[in-house]
C-alpha positions as CSV (number, residue, x, y, z in Angstrom):
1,X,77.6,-99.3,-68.2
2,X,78.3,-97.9,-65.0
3,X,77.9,-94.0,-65.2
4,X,80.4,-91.4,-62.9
5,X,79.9,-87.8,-62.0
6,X,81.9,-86.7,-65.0
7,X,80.2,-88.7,-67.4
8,X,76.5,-87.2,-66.6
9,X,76.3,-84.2,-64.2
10,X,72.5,-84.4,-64.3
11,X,72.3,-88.6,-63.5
12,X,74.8,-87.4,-60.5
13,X,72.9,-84.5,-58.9
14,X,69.3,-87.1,-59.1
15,X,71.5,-89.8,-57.7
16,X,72.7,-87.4,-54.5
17,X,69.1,-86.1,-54.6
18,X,67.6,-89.5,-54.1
19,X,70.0,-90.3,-51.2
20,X,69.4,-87.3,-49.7
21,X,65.5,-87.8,-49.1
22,X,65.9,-91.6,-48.2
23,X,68.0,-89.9,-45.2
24,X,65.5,-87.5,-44.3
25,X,62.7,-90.2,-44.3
26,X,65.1,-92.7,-42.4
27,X,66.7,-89.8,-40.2
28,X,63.0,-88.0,-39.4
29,X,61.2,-91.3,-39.3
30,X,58.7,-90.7,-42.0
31,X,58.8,-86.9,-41.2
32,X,58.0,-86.9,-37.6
33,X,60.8,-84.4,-36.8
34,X,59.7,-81.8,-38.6
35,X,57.1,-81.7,-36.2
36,X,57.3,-79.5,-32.9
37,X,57.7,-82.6,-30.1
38,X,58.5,-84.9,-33.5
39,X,61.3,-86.6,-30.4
40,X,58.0,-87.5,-28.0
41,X,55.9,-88.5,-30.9
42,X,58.7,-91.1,-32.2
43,X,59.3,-92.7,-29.3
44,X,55.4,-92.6,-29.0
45,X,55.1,-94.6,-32.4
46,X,57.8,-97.2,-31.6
47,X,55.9,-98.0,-28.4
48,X,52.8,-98.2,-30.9
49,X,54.4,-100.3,-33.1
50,X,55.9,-102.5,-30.5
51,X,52.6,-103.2,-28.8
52,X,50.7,-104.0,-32.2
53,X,53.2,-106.8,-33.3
54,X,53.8,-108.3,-30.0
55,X,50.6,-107.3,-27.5
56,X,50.5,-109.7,-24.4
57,X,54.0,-112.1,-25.0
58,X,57.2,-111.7,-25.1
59,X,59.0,-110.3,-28.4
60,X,61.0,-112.7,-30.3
61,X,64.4,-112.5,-28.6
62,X,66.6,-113.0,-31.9
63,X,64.1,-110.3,-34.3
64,X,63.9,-107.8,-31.1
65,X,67.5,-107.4,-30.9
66,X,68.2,-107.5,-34.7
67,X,65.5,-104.7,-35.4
68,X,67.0,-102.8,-32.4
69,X,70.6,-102.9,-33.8
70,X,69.5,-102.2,-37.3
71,X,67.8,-98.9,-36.6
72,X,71.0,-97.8,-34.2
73,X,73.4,-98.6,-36.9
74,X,71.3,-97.4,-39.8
75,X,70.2,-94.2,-37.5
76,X,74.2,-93.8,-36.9
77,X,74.8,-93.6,-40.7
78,X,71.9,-91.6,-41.6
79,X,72.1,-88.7,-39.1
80,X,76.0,-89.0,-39.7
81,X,74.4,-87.5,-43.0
82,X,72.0,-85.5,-42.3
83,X,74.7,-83.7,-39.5
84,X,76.3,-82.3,-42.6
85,X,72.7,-80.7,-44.2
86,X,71.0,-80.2,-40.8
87,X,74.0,-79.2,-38.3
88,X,75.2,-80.8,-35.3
89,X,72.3,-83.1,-33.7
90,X,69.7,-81.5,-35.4
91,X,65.9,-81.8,-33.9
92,X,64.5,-82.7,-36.5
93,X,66.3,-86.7,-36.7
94,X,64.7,-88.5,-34.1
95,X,65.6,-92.2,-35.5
96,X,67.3,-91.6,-32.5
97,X,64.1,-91.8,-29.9
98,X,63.4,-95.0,-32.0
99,X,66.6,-96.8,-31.0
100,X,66.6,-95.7,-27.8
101,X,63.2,-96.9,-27.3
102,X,63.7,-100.3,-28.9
103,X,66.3,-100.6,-26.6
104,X,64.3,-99.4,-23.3
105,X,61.9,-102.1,-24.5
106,X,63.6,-105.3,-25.4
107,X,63.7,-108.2,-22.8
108,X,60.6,-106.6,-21.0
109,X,56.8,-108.1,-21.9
110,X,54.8,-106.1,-24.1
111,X,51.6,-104.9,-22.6
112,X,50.6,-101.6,-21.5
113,X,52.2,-101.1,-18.2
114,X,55.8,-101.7,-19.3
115,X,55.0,-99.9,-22.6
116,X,54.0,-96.7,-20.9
117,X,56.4,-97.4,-17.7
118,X,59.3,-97.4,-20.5
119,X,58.3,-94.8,-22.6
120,X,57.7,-92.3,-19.3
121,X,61.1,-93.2,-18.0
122,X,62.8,-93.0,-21.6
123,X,61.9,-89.9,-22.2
124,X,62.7,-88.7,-18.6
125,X,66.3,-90.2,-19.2
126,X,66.4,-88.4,-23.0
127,X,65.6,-85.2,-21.5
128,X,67.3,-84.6,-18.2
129,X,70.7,-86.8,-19.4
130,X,71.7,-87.7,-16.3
131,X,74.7,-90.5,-15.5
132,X,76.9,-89.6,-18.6
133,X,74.6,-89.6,-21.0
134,X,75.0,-85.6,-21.6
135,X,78.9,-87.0,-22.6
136,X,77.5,-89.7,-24.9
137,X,76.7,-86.4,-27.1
138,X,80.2,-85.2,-27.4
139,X,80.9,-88.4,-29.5
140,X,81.6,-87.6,-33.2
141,X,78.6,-87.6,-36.4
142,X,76.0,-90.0,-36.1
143,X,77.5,-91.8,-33.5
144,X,76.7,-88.4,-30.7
145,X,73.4,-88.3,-32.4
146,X,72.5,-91.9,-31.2
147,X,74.3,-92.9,-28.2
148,X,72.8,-90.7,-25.6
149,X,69.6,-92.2,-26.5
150,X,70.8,-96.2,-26.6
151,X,72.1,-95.2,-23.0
152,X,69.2,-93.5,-21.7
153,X,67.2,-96.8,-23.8
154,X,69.4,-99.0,-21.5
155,X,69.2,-97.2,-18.1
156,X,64.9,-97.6,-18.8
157,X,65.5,-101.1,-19.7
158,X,68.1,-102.0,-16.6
159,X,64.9,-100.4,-14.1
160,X,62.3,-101.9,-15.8
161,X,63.9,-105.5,-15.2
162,X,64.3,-104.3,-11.8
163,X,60.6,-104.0,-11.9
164,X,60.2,-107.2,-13.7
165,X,62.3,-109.0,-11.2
166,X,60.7,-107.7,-8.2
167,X,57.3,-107.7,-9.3
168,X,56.3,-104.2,-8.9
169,X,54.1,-104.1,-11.9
């Protein structure tokens, strides 16, 4: 029997509860944005993360782009929510620094010199917004939240296949 919000006020208000911290966990990955630089650390982690499952190859192309697309669009819905607890492009979500740095990372071999080249240049990017990424925050809910990070994720990415191309590193 499927229960409403009329039927048992209690059931509802633990149901909303529940929600609510799967969104803070998802939106402050793990908690990192609670903590003062939680936006450096994130990105920080994802590079840490990238480097243990793929050190020294290539990522899978198909899994790369997949786990890049799944935290933007999850990160879009769950900051969308958190905007309403937290205020507009609260500090504390940084599943945004995550999807920026999946993006600044896919395509690009996994070793330390991209890793650190992308993560230097991400955050470079995150923080000075140049090239229309300051508009990208204008955008509505969730959507502001994340985009000026994909972009500045996709202006890392576009120099470090320059890099790549040229053989610079």
């Amino acid at each position: 029997m499927q229960k409403n919000k009329n039927s048992d006020p209690d059931s509802y208000r633990d149901e909303i509860s529940k929600s609510e911290i799967l969104h803070k966990l998802f939106s402050s990955v793990l908690g990192i944005g609670y903590i003062k630089g939680g936006g450096t650390i994130a990105a920080a982690v994802c590079c840490a993360c990238w480097y243990l499952a793929w050190n020294g190859t290539y990522p899978p192309l198909l899994l790369s782009i997949l786990i890049t697309l799944a935290v933007t669009l999850a990160g879009v819905w769950s900051s969308s929510v958190m905007e309403q607890f937290w205020g507009k492009d609260p500090s504390k979500v940084v599943i945004d620094e995550v999807a920026g740095m999946c993006v600044s990372l896919v395509f690009l071999p996994v070793n330390v010199k991209y890793l650190l080249a992308a993560f230097i240049l991400f955050r470079f990017f995150d923080i000075v917004k140049p090239l229309y990424i300051r508009k990208t925050e204008a955008l509505p809910r969730g959507w502001g939240i994340m985009l000026d990070d994909v972009l500045a994720g996709i202006y890392t990415n576009i120099l470090l296949q320059c890099v790549l191309w040229f053989r610079l590193l």
